[in-house]
N, C-alpha and C positions, 0 to 999 in steps of 0.2 A: 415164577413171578418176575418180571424182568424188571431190570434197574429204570425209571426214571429221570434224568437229569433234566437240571434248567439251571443257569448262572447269570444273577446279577451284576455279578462282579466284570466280566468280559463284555457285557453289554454298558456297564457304563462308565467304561474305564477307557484310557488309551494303549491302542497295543502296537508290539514291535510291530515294524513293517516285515520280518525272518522270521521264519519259522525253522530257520537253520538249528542242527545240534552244536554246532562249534562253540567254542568260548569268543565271547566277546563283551565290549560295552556296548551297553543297550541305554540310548539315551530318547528323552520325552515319550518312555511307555513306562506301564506300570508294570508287564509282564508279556510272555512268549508263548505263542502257543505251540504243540511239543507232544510227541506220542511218547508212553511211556516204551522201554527197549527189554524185548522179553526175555526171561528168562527160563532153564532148561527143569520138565517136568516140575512144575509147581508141586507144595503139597503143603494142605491148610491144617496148620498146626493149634492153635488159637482160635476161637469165637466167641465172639462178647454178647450173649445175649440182652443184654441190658443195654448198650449200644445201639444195638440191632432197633430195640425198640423205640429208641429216641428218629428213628428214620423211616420208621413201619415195618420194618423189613420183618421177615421169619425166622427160624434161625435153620430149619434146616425147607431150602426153597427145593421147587422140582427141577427148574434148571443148573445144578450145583455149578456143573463143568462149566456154564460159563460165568457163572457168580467168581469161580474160580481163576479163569482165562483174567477176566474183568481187575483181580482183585491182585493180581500177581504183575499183573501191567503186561498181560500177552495179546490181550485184546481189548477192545472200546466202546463201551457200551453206547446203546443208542443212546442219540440227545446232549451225549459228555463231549465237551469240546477241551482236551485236558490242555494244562498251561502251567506254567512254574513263572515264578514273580520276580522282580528285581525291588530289592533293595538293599541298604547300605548298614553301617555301624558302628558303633565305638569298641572293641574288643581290648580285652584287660586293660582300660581306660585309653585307649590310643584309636586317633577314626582311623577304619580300614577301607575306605572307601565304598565301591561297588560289591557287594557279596551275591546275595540273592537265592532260589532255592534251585541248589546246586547238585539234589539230590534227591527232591520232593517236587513231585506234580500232583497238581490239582484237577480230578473228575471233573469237579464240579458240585451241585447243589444237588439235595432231597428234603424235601420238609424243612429251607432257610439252614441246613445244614453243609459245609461244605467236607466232600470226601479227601485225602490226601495220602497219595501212595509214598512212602519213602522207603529211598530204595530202588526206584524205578528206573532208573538207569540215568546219563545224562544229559543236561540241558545248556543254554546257553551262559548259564553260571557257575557249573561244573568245574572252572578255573583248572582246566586240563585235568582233571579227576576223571572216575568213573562211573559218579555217579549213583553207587551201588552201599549198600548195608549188608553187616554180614550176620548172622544169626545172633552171636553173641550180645552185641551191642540192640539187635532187636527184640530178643527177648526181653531186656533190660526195659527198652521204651514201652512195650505193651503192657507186660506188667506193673509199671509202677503209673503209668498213665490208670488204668482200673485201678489198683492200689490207692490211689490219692483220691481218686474219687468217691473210695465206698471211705475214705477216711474222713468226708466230710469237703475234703477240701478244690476251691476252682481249679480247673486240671482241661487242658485236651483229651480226646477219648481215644480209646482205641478199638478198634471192630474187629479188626483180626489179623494175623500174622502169619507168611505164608514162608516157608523155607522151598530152595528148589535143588538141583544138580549143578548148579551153574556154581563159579569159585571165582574169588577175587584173591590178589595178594596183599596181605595187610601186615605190616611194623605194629604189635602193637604198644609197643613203647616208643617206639623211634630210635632202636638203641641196635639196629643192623642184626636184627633178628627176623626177620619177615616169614610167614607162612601163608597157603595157599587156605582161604575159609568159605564156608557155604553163604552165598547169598541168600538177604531173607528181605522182605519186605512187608513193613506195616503199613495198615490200612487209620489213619488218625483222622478225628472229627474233632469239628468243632465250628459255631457259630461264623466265626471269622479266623483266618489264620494270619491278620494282619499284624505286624508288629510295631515298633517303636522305630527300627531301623528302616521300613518304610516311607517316612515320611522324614527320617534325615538326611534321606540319599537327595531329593529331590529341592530341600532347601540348601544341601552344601552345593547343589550345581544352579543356585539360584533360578530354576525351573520350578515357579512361582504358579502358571499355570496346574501343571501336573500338582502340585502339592495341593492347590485348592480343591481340586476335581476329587482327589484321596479324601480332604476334609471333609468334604460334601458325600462322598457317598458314605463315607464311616458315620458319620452323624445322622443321615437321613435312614439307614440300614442296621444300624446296631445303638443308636444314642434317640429312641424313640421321644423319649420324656423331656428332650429339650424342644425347646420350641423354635424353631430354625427361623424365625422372624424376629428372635430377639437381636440384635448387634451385639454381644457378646456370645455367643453360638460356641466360639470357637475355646475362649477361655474357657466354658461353662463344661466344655468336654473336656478339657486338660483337668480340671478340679474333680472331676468325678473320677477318671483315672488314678490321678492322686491318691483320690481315699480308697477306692477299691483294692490297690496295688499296697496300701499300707495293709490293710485287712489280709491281703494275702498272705507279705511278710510274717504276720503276726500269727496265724496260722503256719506256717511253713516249720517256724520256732518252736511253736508248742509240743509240733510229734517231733523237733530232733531231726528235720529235714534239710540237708544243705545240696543244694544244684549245682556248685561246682562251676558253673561258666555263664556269669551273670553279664556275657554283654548285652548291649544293646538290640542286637538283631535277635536275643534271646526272652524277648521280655514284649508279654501280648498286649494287643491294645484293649482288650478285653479282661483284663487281671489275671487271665488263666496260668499256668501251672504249664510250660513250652519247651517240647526240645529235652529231652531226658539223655544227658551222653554223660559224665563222670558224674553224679548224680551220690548219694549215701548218707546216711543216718547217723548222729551219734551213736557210738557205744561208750566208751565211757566219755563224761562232759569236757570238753574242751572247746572254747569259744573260736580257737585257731585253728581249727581242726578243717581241713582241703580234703574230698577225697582226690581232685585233679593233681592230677601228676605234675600238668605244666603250670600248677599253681605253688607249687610246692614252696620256691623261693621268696616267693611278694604275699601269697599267703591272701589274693584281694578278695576271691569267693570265697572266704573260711564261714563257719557256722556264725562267730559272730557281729560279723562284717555285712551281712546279708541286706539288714534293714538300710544302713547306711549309703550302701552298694544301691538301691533301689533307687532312692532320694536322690542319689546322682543322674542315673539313669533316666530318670524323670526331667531331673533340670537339663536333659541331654535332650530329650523329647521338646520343652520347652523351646529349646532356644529354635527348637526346627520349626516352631509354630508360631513363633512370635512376629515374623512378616505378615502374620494372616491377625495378627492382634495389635500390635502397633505399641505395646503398653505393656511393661514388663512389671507393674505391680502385680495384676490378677496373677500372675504367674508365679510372683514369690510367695503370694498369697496361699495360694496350693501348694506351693513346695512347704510351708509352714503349716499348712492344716496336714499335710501328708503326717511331720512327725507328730502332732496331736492325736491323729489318728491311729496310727502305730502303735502308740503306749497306751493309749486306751484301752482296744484289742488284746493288746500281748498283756494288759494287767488283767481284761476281764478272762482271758484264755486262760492262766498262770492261776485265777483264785480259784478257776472251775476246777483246774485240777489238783488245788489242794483243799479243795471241798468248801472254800471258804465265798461270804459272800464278797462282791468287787470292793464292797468303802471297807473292809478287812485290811485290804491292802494299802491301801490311799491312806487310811487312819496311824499306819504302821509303816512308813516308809522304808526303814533300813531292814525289814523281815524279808521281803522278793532279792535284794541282793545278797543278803547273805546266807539265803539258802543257796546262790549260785553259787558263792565261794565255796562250802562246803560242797557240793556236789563236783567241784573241780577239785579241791584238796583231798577229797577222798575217791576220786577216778570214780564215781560212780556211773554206770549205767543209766543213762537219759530215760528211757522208756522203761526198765524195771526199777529202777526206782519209786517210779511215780504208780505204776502196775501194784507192787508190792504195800505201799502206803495206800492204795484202794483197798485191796485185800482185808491190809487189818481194822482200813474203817468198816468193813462188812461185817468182820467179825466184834464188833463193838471193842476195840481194842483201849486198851490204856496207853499212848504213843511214847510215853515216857518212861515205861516199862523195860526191863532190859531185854527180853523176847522180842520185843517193837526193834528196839535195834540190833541183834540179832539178824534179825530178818529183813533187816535193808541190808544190815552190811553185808550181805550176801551179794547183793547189788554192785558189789565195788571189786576195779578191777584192782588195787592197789596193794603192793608187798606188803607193807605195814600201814595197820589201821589203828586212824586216831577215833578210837573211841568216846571221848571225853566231848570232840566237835561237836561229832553224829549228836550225840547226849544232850549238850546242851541245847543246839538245836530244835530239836525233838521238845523239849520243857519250853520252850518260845513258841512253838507249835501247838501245846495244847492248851496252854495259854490260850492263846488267839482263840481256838476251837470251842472251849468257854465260853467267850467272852461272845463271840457269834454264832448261837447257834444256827444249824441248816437241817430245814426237814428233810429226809430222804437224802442224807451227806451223800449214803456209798452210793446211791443210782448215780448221783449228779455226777460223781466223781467218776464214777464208769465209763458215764459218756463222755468225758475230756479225756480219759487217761489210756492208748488202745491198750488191747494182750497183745497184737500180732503186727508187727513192723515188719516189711521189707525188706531186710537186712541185706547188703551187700552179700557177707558169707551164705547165708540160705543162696540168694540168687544164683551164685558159684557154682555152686553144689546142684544146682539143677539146670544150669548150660554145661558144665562138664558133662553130668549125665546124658542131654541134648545133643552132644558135641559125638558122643559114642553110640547114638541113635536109640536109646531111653527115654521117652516123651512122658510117661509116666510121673516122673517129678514133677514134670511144669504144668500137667494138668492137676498135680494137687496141691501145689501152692497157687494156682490159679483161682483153685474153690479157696482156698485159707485165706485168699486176702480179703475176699467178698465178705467179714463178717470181722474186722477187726477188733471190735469194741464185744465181744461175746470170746467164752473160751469153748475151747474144743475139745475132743476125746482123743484126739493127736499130737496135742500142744507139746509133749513132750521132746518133738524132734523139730519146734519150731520155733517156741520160747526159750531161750537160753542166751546167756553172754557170748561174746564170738570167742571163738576158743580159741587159746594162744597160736595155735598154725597158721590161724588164718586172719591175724594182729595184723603180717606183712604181706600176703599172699597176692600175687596177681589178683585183678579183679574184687578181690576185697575192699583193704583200704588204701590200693592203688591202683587207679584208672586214669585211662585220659580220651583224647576224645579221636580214639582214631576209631572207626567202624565202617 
């Protein structure tokens, strides 16, 4: 079945006049066009058939070898004109200027879908790099890219991941430890791969032109439902952004998800879920919790920084748009509907998962914080907590019962436990439960609360095994993430607190963003 391509984007954009590899600034285009740089015997590790089908594809074609050749960046498929983009950003709140994809080329389109190899060697943004991803850190993107999105939530996709012979040298702390690691590369989809950092590069070099041409095609290609005759066009996409990107946040919070490297060039125009490099999950609750290494001192992407972090990010986006608006109300306007929207989301996500209906919470205001306090006093577990409190609604439980807590405080990772909190807690909780009843609590409650997270330690545990040519692991947490919200007849080696080993363990709950 051979690949198709066709792209919007190169046809109505402007491009470099270089089709050079080197590093450089690349000024009035929006990107470079660029063969990806092969690497030595491919071999396809990952296949997303549910991907697949968002593009028609098959999952096993008759031509593999060059589906393969195609997908590893050894070859070019007809019709794909590939390119890597420029743009710019604000990283841990400081603009970095020119960035761009440094590491990522773009096939092109199938079915208004665009392909993107990362990994494929380098481009004109490369910033004297290599271009390249090593296994490790791609295993990480594939899976948790699929991961978020059987979890419900807006995410990039990923189609498949190809590991080959070829080796790069990689620090991966930065701490003058360097070793030699397998090159891998992923295959990411998604509608549009445009970001926020897009359209700051081109308003910080007051290239006004190029910034409109970006508005106009992002609005006439991805913002259908505005009506591109109104004069306000441009606000009306900033506001939609807004709220989506709140919905995200609000979702991201609910599973115990924190990213880890919230700049600007990290954040889609599209609300999606971008860019998975130090990336990690609660285990036990803590609002300051980084899995980034290089975050570790300022603490900016911590878990409960996130929302806030966004609304910045946004007013970052703003300010690049606002030549093309003239009028910096509508602008605040959406930066204020943003946090509206936020707490909206994160209260109707928060009541779903404690089985309650949304004016439960509204009616109760100091109940949703102070169950955060408690879940931080007692180091609880993010995800089994909230697992286990499903559980006993299923079992028609008494929550104020001492077995009821019992069987949270299983959930806590903490030396000594204050019992007494948990307790009183729990008697505010069935309180409420009373006083609102919900038909069908435990279903409701199932669908907001998953069994199966991510977990940094799981992931470890099957690139180690990957690392020693064991594939076997990562095709079976590949099937386990596909059903998070359902339990399985293997949960036992999946469900569990991270275990003390791996509290501190590379790769765990410390990473950073080298790969």
């Amino acid at each position: 079945m051979p690949l198709s391509f066709n792209d919007r984007f190169i046809q109505a954009l402007p491009a470099d006049s270089s089709d050079a590899r080197n590093s450089r600034s690349v000024v009035g285009a929006v990107y470079s066009l660029i063969t990806p740089e092969p690497v030595v015997e491919p071999q396809l590790l990952l296949w997303s058939d549910e991907t697949a089908a968002l593009l028609g594809l098959q999952h096993a074609p008759d031509d593999a070898l060059h589906w393969l050749s195609v997908l590893s960046g050894n070859a070019v498929a007809e019709g794909s004109r590939p390119y890597a983009t420029c743009y710019g950003g604000h990283q841990f709140g400081h603009w970095a200027g020119q960035l761009g994809d440094g590491r990522a080329i773009n096939l092109g389109e199938i079915d208004g879908y665009t392909l993107q190899l990362k990994g494929a060697g380098r481009t004109a943004f490369s910033r004297n790099s290599d271009g390249r991803a090593v296994l490790r850190s791609s295993i990480r993107e594939f899976l948790c890219s699929e991961a978020m999105h059987h979890l419900g939530i807006a995410t990039t996709r990923a189609l498949s991941l190809v590991t080959s012979n070829s080796t790069v040298v990689r620090d991966m702390f930065y701490d003058g430890n360097p070793r030699a690691e397998s090159c891998a590369v992923v295959c990411r989809v998604s509608n549009s791969f445009l970001r926020f950092g897009h359209f700051e590069l081109p308003a910080a070099r007051n290239d006004f032109d190029v910034l409109k041409q970006l508005v106009d095609y992002a609005l006439a290609q991805h913002f259908p439902d505005i009506d591109g005759s109104q004069p306000d066009v441009v606000a009306q996409m900033f506001d939609g952004i807004c709220r989506k990107t709140a919905e995200l946040m609000a979702h991201w919070m609910s599973v115990g998800f924190v990213h880890g490297v919230m700049n600007t060039d990290n954040m889609s125009l599209l609300s999606e879920t971008i860019d998975y490099g130090p990336y990690g999950w609660l285990e036990k609750y803590d609002p300051q919790w980084t899995p980034n290494t290089t975050d570790a001192e300022g603490r900016r992407y911590s878990y409960g920084n996130q929302p806030a972090v966004a609304q910045w990010n946004l007013s970052r986006l703003g300010n690049a748009l606002y030549p093309l608006i003239n009028d910096v109300e509508p602008l605040q306007a959406s930066l204020n509907a943003y946090n509206r929207e936020f707490h909206a989301h994160w209260q109707r996500l928060l009541a779903a998962k404690l089985g309650l209906p949304c004016d439960a919470l509204s009616s109760h205001p100091a109940f949703a914080p102070q169950l955060l306090q408690m879940l931080e006093a007692l180091a609880m577990d993010f995800n089994l907590f909230f697992d286990a409190l499903t559980r006993l609604a299923s079992t028609q439980s008494d929550f104020a019962a001492p077995e009821s807590s019992a069987a949270l405080l299983q959930c806590s990772y903490a030396e000594s436990l204050d019992v007494l909190l948990l307790q009183e807690w729990l008697a505010q909780y069935q309180a409420l439960l009373a006083a609102h009843p919900l038909p069908a609590r435990a279903t409701s409650m199932r669908a907001a609360n998953p069994v199966f997270i991510l977990r940094n330690h799981l992931v470890q545990d099957v690139i180690e095994a990957a690392e020693r040519g064991d594939f076997s692991p990562l095709q079976d947490i590949f099937t386990r993430l596909k059903s998070p919200y359902a339990d399985a007849t293997d949960d036992a080696r999946w469900i569990k607190k991270c275990p003390p080993e791996s509290m501190h363990r590379a790769g765990c709950s410390m990473l950073s963003c080298s790969s």
